[in-house]
Jmol script that loads the backbone (N, CA, C; Angstrom):
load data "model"
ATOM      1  N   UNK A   1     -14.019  -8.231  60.650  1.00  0.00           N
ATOM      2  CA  UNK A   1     -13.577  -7.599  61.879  1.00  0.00           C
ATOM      3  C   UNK A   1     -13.459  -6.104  61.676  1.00  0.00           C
ATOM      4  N   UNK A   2     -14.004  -5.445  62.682  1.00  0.00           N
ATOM      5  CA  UNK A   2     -14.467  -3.964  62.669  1.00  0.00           C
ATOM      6  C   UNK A   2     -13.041  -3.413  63.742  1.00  0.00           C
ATOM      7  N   UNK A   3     -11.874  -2.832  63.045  1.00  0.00           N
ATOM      8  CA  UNK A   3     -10.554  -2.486  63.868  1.00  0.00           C
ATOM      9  C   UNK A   3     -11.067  -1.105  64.135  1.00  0.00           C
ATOM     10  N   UNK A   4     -10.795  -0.567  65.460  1.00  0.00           N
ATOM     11  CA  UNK A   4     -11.041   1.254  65.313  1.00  0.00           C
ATOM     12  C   UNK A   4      -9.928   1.574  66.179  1.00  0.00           C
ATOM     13  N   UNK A   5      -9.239   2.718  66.418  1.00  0.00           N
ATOM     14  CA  UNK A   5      -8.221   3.308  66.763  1.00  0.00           C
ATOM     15  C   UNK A   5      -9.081   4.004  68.094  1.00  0.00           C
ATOM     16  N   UNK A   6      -9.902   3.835  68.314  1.00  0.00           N
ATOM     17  CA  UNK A   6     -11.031   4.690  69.522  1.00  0.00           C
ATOM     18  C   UNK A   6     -10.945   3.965  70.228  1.00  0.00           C
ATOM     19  N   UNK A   7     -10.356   4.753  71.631  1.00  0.00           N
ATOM     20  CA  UNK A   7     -10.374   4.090  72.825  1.00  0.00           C
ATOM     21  C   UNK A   7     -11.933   3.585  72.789  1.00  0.00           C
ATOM     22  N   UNK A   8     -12.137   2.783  74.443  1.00  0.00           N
ATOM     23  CA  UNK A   8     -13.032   2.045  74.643  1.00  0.00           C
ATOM     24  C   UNK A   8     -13.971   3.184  75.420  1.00  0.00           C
ATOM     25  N   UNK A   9     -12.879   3.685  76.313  1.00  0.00           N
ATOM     26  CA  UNK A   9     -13.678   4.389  77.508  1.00  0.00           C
ATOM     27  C   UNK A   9     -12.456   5.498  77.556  1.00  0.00           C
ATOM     28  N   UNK A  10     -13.041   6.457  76.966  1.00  0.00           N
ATOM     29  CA  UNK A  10     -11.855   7.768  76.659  1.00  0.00           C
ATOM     30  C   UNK A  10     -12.153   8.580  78.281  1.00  0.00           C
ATOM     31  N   UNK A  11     -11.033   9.313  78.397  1.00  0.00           N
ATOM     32  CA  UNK A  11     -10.832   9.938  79.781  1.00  0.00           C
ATOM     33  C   UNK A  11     -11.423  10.918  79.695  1.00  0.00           C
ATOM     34  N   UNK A  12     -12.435  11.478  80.734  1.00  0.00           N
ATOM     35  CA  UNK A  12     -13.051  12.841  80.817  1.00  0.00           C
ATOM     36  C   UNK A  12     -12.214  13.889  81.387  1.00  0.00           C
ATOM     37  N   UNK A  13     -12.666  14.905  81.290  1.00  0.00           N
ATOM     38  CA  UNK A  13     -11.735  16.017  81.461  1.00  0.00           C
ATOM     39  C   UNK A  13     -11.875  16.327  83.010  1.00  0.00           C
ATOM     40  N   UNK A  14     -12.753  16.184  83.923  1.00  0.00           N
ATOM     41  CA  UNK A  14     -12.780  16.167  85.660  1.00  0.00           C
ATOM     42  C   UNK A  14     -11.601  14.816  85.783  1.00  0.00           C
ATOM     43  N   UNK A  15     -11.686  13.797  85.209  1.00  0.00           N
ATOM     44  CA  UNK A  15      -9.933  12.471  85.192  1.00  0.00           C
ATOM     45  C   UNK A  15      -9.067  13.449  85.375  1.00  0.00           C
ATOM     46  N   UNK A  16      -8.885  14.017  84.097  1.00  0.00           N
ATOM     47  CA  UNK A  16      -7.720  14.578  83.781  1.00  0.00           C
ATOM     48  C   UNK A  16      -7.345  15.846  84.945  1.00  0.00           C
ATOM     49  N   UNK A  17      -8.636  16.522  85.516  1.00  0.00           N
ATOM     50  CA  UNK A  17      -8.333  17.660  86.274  1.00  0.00           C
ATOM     51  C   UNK A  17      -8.152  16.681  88.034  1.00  0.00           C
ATOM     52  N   UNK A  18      -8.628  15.530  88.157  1.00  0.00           N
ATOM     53  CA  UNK A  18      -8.186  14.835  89.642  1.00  0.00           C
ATOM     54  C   UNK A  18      -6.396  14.007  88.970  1.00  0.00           C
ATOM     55  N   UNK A  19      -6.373  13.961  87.948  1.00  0.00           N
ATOM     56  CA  UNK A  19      -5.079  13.208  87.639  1.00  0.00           C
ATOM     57  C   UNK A  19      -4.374  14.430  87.944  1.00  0.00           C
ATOM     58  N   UNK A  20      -3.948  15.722  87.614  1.00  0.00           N
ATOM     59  CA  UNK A  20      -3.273  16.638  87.254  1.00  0.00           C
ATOM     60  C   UNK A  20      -3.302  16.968  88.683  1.00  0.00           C
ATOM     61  N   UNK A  21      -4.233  17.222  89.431  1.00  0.00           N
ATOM     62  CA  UNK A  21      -3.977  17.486  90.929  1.00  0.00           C
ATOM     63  C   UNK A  21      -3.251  16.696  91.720  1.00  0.00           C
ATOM     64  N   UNK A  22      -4.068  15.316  91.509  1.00  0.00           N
ATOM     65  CA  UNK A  22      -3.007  14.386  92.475  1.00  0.00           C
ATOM     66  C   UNK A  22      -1.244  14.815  92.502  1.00  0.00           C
ATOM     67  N   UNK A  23      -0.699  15.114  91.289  1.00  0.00           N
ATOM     68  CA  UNK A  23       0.467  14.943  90.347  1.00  0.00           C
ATOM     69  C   UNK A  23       1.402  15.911  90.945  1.00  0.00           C
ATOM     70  N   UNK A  24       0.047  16.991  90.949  1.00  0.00           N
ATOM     71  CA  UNK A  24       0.699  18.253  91.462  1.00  0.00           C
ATOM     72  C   UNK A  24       0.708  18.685  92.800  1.00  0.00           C
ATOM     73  N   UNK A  25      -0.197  17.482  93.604  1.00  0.00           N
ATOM     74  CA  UNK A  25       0.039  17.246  95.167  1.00  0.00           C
ATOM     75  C   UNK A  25       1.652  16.504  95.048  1.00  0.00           C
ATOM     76  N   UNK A  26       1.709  15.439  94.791  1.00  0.00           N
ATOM     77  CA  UNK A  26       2.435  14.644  95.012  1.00  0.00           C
ATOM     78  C   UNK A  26       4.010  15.618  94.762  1.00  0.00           C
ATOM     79  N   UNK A  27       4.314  16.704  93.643  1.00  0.00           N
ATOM     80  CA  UNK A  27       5.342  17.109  93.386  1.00  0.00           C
ATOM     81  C   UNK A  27       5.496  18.216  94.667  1.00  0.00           C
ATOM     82  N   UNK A  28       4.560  18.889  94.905  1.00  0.00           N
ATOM     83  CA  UNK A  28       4.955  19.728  96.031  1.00  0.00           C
ATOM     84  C   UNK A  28       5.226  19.259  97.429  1.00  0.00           C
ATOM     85  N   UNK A  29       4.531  17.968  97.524  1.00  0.00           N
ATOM     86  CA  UNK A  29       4.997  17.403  98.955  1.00  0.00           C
ATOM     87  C   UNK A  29       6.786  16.914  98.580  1.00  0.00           C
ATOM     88  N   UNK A  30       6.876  16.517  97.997  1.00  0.00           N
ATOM     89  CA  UNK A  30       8.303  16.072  97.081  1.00  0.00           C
ATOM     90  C   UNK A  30       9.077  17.622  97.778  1.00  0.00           C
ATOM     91  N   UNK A  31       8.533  18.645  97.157  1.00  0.00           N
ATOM     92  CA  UNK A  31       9.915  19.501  97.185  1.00  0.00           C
ATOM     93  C   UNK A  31       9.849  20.191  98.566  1.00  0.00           C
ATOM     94  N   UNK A  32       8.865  20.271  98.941  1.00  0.00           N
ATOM     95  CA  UNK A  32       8.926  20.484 100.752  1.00  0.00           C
ATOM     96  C   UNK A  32       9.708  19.629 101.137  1.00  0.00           C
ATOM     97  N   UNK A  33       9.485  18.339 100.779  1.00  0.00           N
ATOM     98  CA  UNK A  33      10.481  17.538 102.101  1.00  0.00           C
ATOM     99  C   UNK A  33      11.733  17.612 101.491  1.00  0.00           C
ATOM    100  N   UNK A  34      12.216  18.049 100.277  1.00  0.00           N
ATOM    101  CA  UNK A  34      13.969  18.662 100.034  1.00  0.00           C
ATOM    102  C   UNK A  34      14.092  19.609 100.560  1.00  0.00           C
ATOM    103  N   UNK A  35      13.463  20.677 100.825  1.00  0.00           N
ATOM    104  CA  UNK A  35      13.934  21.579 101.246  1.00  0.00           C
ATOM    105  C   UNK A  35      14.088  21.809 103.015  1.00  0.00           C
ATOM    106  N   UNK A  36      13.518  20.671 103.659  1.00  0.00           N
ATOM    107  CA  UNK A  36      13.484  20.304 105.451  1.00  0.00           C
ATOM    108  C   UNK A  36      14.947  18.662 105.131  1.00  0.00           C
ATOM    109  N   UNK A  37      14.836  18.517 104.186  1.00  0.00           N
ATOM    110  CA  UNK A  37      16.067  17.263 104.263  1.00  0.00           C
ATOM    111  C   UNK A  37      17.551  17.775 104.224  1.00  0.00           C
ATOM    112  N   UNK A  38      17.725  18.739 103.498  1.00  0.00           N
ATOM    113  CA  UNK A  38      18.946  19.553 103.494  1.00  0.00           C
ATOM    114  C   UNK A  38      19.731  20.064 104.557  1.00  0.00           C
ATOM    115  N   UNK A  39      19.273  20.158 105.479  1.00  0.00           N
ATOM    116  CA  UNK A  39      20.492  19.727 106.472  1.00  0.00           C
ATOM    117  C   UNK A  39      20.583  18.577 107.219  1.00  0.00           C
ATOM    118  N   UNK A  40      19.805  17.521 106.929  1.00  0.00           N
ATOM    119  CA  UNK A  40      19.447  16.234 107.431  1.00  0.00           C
ATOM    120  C   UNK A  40      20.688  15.985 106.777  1.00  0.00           C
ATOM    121  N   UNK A  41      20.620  15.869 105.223  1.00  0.00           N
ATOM    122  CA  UNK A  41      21.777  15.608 104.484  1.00  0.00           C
ATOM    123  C   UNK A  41      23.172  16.072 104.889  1.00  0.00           C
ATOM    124  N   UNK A  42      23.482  17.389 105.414  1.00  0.00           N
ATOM    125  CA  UNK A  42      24.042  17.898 105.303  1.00  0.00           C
ATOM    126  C   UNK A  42      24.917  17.439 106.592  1.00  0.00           C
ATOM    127  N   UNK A  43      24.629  16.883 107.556  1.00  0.00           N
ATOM    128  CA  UNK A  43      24.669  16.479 108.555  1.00  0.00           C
ATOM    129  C   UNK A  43      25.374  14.863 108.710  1.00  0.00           C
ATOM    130  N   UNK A  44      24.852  14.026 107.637  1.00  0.00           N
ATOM    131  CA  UNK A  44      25.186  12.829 107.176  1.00  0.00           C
ATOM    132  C   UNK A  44      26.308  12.686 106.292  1.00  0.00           C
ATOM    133  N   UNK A  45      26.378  13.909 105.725  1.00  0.00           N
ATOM    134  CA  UNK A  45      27.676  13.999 104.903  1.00  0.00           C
ATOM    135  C   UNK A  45      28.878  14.266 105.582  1.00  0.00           C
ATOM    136  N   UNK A  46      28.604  15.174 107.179  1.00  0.00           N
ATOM    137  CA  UNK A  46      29.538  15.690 107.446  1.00  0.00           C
ATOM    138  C   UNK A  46      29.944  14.368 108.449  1.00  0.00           C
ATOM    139  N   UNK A  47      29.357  13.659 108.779  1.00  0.00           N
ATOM    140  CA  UNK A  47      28.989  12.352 109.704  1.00  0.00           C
ATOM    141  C   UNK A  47      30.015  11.466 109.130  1.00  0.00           C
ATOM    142  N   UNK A  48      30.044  11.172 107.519  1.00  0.00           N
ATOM    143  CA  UNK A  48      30.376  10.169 106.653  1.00  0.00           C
ATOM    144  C   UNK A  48      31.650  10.453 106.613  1.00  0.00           C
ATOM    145  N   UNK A  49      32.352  12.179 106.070  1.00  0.00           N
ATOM    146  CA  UNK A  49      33.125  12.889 106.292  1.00  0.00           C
ATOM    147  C   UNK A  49      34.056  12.322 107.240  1.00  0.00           C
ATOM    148  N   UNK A  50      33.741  12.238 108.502  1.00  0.00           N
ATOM    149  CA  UNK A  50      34.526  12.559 109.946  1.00  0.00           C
ATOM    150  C   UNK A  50      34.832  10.980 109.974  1.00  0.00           C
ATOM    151  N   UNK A  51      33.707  10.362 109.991  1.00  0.00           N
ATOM    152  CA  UNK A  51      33.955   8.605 110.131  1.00  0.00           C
ATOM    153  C   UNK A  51      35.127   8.332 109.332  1.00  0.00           C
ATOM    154  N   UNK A  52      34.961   8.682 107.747  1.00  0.00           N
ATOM    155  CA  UNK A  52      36.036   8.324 106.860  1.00  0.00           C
ATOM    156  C   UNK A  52      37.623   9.219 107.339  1.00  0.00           C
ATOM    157  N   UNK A  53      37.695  10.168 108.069  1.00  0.00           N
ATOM    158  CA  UNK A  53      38.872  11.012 108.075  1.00  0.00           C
ATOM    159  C   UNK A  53      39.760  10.033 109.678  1.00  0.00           C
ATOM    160  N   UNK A  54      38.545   9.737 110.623  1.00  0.00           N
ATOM    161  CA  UNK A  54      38.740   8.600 111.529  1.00  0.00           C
ATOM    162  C   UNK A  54      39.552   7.394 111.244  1.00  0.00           C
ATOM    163  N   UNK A  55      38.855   6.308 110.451  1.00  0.00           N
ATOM    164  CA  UNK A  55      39.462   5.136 109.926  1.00  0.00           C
ATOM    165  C   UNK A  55      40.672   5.875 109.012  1.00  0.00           C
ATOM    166  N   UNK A  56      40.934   6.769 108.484  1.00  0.00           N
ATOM    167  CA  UNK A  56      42.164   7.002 108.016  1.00  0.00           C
ATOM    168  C   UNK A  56      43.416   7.215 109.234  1.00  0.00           C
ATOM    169  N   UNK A  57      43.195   7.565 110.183  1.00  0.00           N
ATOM    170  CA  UNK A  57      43.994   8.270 111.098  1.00  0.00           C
ATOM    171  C   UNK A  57      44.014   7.190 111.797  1.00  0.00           C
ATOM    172  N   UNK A  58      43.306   6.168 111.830  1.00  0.00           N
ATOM    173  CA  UNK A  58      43.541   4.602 112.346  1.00  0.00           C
ATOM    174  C   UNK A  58      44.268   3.694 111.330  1.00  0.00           C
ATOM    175  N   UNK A  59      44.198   4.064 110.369  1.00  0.00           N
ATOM    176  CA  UNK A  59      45.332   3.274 109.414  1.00  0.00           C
ATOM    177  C   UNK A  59      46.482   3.614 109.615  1.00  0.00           C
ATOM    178  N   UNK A  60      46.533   5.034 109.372  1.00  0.00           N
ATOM    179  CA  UNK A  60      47.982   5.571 109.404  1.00  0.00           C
ATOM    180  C   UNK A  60      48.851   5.014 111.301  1.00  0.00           C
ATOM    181  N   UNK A  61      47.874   5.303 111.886  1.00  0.00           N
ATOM    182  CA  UNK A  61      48.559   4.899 113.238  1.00  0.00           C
ATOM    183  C   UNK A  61      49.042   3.301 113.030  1.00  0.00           C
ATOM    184  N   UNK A  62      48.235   2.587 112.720  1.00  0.00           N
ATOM    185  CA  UNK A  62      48.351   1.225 112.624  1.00  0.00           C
ATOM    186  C   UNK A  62      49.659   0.555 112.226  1.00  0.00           C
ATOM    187  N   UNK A  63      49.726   1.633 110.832  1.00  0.00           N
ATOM    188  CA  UNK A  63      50.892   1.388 109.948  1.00  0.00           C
ATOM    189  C   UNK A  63      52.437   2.107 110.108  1.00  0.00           C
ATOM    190  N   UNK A  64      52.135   3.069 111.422  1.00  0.00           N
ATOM    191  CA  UNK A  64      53.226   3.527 112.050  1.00  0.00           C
ATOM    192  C   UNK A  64      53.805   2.780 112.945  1.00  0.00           C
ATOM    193  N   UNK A  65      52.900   2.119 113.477  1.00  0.00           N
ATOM    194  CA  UNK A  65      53.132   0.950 114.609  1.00  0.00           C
ATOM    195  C   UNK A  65      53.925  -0.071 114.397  1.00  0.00           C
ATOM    196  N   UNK A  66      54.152  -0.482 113.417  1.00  0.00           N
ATOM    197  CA  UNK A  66      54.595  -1.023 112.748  1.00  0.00           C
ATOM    198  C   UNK A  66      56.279  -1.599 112.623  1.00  0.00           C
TER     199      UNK A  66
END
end "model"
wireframe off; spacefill off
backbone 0.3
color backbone group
């Protein structure tokens, strides 16, 4: 048995230059849409914020009622 450490079908360097593009499509669409999500976020936090400060001010009433 003939073992070799050599790939079968080694990657050409146009692979490597459509791999490296895709990669580097894929990361810039990535950080565009952080930088248009940030007040999406920002918005959901303040959302989450208010809901949670709500159900508190409904406990406390609840438990005044009491």
């Amino acid at each position: 048995m003939d073992e070799s450490n050599a790939r079968e079908h080694p990657v050409h360097p146009t692979q490597w230059g459509r791999i490296r593009s895709a990669i580097t499509h894929h990361l810039q669409k990535v950080i565009r849409g952080q930088g248009r999500n940030v007040s999406g976020e920002f918005l959901k936090g303040a959302a989450y914020k208010l809901g949670s400060g709500a159900v508190t001010l409904i406990i406390i009433w609840w438990e005044t009622r009491r």
